[in-house]
KEKE-3310 file (N, C-alpha, C; in steps of 0.2 Angstrom, whole numbers, plus 5000, padded with zeros to 4 digits):
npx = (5004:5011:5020:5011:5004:5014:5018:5007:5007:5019:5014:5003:5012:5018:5011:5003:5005:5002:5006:5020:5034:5043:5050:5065:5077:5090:5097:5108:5117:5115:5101:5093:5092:5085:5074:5068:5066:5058:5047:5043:5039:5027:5020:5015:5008:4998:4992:4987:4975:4971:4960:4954:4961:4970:4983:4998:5009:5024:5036:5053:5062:5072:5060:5046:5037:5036:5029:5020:5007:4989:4979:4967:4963:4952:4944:4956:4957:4961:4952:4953:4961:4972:4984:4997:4991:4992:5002:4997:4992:4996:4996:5003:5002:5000:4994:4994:4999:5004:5015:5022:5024:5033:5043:5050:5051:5063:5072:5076:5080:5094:5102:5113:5113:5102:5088:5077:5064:5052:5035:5035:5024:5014:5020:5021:5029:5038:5050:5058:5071:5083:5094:5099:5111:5126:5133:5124:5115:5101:5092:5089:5076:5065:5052:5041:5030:5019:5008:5001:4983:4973:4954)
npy = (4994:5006:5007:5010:5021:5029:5027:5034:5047:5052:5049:5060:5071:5073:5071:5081:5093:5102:5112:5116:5116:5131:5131:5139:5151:5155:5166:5176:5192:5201:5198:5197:5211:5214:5207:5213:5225:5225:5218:5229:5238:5231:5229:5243:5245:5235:5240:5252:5250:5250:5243:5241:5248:5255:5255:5257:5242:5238:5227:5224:5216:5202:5201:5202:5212:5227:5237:5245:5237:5243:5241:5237:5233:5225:5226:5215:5209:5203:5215:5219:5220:5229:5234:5226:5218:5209:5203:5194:5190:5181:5179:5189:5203:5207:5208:5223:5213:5202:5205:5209:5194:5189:5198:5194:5182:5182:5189:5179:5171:5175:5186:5190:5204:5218:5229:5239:5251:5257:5266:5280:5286:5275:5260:5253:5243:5252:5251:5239:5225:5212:5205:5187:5180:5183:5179:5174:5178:5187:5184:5193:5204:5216:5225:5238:5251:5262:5277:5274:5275:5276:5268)
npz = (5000:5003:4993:4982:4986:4985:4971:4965:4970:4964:4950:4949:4953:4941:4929:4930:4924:4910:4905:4891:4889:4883:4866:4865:4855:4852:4842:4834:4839:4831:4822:4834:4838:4826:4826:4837:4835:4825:4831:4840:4832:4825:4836:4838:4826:4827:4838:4835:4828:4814:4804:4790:4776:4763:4751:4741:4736:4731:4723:4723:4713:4704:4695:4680:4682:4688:4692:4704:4715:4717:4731:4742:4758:4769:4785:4790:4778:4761:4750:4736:4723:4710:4696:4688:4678:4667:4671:4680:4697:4708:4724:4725:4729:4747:4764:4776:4790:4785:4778:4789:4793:4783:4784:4796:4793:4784:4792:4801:4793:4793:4783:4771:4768:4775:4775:4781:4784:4796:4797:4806:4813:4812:4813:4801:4789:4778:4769:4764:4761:4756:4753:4752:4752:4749:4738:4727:4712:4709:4722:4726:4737:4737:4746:4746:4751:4746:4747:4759:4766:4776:4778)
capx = (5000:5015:5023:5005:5004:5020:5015:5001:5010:5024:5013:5002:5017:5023:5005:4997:5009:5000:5009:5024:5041:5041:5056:5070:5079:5095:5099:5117:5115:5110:5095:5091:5089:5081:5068:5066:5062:5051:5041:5041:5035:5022:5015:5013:5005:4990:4988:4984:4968:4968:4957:4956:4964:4972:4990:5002:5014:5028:5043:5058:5066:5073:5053:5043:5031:5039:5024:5016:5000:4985:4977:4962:4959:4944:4944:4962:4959:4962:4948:4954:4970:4973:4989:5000:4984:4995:5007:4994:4993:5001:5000:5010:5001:4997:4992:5001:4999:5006:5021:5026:5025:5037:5049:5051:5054:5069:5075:5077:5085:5101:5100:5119:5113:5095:5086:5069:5061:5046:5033:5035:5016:5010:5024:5019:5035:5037:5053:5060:5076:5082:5101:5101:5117:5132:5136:5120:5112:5094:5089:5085:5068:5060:5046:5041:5025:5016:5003:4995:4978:4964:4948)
capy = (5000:5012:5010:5013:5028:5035:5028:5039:5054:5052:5051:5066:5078:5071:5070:5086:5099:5102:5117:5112:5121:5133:5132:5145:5149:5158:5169:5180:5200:5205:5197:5199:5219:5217:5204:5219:5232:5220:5218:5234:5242:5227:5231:5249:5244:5231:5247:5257:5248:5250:5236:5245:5253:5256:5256:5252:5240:5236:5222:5224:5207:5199:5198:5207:5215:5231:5242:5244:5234:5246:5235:5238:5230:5228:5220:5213:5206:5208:5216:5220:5220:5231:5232:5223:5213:5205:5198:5191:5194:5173:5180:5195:5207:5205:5214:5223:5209:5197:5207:5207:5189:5189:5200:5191:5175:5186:5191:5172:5168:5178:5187:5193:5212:5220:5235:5238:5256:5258:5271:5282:5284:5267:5258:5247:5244:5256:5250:5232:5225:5206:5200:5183:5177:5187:5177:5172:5186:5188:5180:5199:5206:5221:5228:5246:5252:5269:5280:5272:5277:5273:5271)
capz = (5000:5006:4986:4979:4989:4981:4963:4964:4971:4958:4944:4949:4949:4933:4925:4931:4921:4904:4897:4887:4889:4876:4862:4866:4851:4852:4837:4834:4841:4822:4819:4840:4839:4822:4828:4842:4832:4822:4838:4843:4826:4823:4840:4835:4820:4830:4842:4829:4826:4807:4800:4784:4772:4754:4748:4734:4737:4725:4724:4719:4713:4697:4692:4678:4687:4693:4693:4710:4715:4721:4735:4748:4762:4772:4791:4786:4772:4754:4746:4729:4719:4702:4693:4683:4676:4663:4675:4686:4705:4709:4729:4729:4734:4754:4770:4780:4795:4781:4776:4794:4796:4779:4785:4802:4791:4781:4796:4805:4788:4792:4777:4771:4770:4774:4778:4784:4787:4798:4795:4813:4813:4813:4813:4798:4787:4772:4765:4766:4755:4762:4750:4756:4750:4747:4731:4724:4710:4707:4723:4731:4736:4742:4748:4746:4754:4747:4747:4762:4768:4781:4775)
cpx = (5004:5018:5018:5004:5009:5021:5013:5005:5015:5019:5007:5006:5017:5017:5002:4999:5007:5003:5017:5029:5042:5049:5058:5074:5084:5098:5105:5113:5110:5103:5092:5087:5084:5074:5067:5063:5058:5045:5039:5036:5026:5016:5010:5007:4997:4987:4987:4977:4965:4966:4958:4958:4966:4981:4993:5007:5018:5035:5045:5061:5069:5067:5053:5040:5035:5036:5020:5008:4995:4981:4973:4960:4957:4945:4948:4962:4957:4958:4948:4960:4968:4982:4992:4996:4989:4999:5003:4996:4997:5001:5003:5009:4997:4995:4999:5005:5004:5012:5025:5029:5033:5042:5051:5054:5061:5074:5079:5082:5093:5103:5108:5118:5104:5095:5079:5069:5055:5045:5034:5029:5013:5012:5024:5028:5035:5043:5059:5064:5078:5089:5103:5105:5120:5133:5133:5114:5106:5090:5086:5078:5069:5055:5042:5032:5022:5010:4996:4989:4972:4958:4943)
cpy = (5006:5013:5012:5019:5033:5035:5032:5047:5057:5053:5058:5071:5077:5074:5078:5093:5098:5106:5112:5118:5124:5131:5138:5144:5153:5161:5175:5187:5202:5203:5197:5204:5217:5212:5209:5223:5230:5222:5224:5240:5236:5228:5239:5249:5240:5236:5250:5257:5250:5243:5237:5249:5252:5259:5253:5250:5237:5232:5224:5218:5208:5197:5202:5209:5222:5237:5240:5242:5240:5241:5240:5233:5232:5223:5215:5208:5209:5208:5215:5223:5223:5233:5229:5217:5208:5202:5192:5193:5187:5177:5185:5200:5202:5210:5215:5218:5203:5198:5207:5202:5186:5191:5197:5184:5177:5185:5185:5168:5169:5180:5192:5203:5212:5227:5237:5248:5256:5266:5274:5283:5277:5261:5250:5248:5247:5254:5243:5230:5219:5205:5194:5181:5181:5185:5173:5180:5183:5185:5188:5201:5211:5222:5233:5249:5261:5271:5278:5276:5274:5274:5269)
cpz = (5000:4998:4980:4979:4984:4975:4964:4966:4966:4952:4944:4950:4943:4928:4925:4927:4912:4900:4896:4887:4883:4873:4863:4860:4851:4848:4837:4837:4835:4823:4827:4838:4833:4823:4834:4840:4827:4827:4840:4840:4826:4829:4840:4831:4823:4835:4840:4827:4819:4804:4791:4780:4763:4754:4742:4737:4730:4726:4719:4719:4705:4694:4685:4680:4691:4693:4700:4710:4719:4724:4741:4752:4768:4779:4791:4782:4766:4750:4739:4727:4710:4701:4693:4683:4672:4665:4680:4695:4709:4719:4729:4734:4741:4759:4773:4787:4790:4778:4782:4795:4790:4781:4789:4798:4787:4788:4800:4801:4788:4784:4777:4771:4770:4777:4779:4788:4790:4797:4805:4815:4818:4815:4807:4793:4778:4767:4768:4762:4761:4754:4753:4757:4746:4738:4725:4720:4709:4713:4731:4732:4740:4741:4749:4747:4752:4747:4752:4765:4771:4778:4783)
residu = (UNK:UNK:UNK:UNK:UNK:UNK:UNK:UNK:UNK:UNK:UNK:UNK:UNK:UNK:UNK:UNK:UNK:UNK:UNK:UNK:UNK:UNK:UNK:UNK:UNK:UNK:UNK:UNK:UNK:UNK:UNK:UNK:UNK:UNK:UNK:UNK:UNK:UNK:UNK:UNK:UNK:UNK:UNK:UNK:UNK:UNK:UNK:UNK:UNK:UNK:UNK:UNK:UNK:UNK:UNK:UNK:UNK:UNK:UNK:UNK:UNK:UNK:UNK:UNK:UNK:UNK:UNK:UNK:UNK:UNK:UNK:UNK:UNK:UNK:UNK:UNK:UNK:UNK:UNK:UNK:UNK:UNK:UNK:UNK:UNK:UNK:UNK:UNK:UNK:UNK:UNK:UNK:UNK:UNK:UNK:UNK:UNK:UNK:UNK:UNK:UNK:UNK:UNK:UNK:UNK:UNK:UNK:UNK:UNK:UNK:UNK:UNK:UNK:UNK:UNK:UNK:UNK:UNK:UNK:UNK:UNK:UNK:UNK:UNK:UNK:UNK:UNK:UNK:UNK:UNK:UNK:UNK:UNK:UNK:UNK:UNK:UNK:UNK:UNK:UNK:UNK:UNK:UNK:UNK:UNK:UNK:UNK:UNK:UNK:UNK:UNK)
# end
C-alpha cells in the first residue's frame, strides 16, 4: 500500500503539468535587435487599430512586374488588387499583417545584408530590402509600401 501511495504521488506531479516548455531559440545580436524592432513596430501597428485601408505595394526582385500593385483591404483582408493585370497577382500582393509575418521570416534567415524602414506613425514597414546570400544574384527582394491610407 505504502509504494502505491507513492506511485500515485509520483505520477500526479509528473501527469498534472500540461503546458509544454516553450522552444527557446538563440539567434546572433544582428537578427536579436532586428527581431526587436520588428516587435516593437508590429505592435505599434495592432495598436493602431487599422482594419482597413488602401496602399500600393511594389517588389523589387529579378521579376517582371515592377509596377506597384494598388490593393484595399477591408477587416484585414484583401479586398481588391489592380495592377499589373498581365502579369497576374500569383499571391504578391498581401496585407500589412502578412508582410510582417514575411519579414520576420527574412529576418530568422540571416540574410547577408537588409534593411527595413518603419513608418514612425503606425509603425507598419514602408521599405524592406532582404540580400540573402552574398554570392548568389537575382535572389534579392524588396518591399516598398506607398501612398497608404485609412479608410
Amino acid at each position: 500500500m505504502k509504494y502505491l501511495k507513492l506511485i500515485l504521488v509520483f505520477f500526479l506531479i509528473f501527469s498534472c503539468s500540461t503546458k509544454e516548455d516553450p522552444i527557446n531559440y538563440v539567434y546572433s545580436e544582428k537578427i536579436d535587435l532586428a527581431l526587436n524592432k520588428l516587435k516593437i513596430n508590429k505592435k505599434k501597428w495592432i495598436e493602431s487599430n487599422i482594419t482597413s485601408y488602401s496602399m500600393n505595394i511594389q517588389f523589387s526582385c529579378f521579376c517582371l512586374a515592377y509596377d506597384p500593385y494598388f490593393v484595399v483591404i477591408e477587416e484585414n483582408s484583401l479586398s481588391s488588387v489592380s495592377g499589373n493585370e498581365e502579369w497576374g497577382y500569383e499571391g504578391r500582393p498581401m496585407t500589412i499583417n502578412d508582410l510582417f509575418d514575411v519579414i520576420e521570416g527574412k529576418i530568422i534567415e540571416d540574410p547577408f545584408f537588409y534593411e527595413i524602414t518603419y513608418n514612425t506613425e503606425y509603425g507598419y514597414p514602408e521599405y524592406s530590402y532582404f540580400d540573402m546570400v552574398e554570392m548568389i544574384a537575382d535572389e534579392e527582394i524588396g518591399y516598398i509600401l506607398t501612398n497608404f491610407k485609412r479608410l
